[in-house]
N, C-alpha and C positions, 0 to 999 in steps of 0.2 A: 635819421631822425631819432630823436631818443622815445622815450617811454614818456609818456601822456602824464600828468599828476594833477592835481587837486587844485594847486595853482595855474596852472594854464586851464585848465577844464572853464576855471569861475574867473581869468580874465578877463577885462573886456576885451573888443576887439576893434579895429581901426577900419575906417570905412574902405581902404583900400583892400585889410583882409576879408570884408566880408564880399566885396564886388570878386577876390579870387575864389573865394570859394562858393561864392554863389554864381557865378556865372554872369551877373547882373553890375551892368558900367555902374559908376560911381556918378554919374550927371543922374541914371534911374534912383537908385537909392535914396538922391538927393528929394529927386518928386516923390518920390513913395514916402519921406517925409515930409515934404509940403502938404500932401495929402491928408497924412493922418494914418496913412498904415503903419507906420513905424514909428518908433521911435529911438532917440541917441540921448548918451547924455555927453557933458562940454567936459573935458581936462581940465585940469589949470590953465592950459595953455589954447582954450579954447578949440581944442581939437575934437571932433566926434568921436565917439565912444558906445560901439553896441553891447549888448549881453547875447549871449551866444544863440539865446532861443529866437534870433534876428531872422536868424537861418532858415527855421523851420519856416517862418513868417511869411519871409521872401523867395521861398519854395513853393508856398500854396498862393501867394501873389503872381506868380507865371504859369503856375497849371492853371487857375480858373482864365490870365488874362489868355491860355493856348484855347480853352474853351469858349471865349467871347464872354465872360462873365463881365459887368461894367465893373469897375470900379470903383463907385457907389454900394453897390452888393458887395464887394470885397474888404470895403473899409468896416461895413455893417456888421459884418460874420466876425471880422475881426476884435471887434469892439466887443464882442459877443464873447468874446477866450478870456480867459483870467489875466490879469495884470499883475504882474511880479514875480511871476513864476511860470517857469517851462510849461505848456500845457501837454495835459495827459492824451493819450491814446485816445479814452473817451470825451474829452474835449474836440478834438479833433474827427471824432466820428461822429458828434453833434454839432458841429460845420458842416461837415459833408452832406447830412441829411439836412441842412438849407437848404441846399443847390438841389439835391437829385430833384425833384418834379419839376425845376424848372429847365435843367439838363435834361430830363427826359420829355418835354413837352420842346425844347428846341431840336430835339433828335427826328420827332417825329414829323416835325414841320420840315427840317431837312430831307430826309427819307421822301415826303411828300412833293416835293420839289425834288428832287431826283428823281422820281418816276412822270415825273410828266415835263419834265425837262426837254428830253427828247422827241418827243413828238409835238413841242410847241416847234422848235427848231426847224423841224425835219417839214411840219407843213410851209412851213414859205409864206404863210400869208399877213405876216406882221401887222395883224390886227387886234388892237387892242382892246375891242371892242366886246371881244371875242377869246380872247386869250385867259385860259383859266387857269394860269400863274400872276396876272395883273390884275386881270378883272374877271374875278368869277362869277357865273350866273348874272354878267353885265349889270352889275351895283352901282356903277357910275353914270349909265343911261338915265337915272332916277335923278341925277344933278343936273343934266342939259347935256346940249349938243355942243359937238367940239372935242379937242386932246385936252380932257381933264389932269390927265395925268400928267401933263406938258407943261400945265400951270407952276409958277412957279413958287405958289402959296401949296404947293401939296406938298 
């Protein structure tokens, strides 16, 4: 491969180079613009056409989606970056600092669930009643009798 120059750097690029280089099918890309998280623009010949910082985009579109971030949140943060230009380093660490409290407030609730995982299991008594991963401190007693949680309105 030759030496990189000025002209390919500011090409655009074809949805099928960006699904190879990003790792990301071309039917995703497609949603991720129905979405709103990206965007293309048309050839002449009606063909899609990204600018390179697609990249960066559709990189931080599969780490929050590897974290369970909605996206809803993702399209939000995004809209949040500058438009028309590669976003900075500090752009991008004023994204990140969206997410961390709410990254660290699902950590903690996992961890939390992780430690009492085990001993819900291990007692055997699959009771829900009583199960303080379903029902803690029995909140659902407060509703009536019966599998609240069975309902299929919950």
């Amino acid at each position: 491969m030759g030496k990189i120059g000025p002209a390919q750097i500011s090409r655009l690029l074809t949805v099928g180079e960006v699904a190879a280089r990003s790792g990301v099918a071309v039917s995703a890309l497609h949603f991720y613009e129905t979405k709103g998280l990206i965007e293309s623009h048309r050839s002449r010949g009606n063909q899609r056409r990204y600018p390179r910082e697609v990249l960066r985009r559709v990189a931080v579109i599969k780490v929050a989606q590897r974290v369970g971030i909605p996206l809803a949140e993702v399209q939000a943060a995004l809209e949040a970056l500058p438009q028309g230009r590669t976003p900075t380093a500090a752009d991008w660490k004023g994204l990140s600092e969206l997410w961390k409290s709410d990254l660290d407030a699902r950590i903690e609730r996992l961890q939390g669930l992780r430690d009492q995982l085990d001993s819900c299991i291990g007692c055997g008594c699959l009771s829900l009643g009583n199960c303080p991963l379903r029902n803690p401190w029995d909140r659902l007693s407060e509703e009536g009798a019966g599998p609240r949680l069975l309902d299929p309105e919950e």
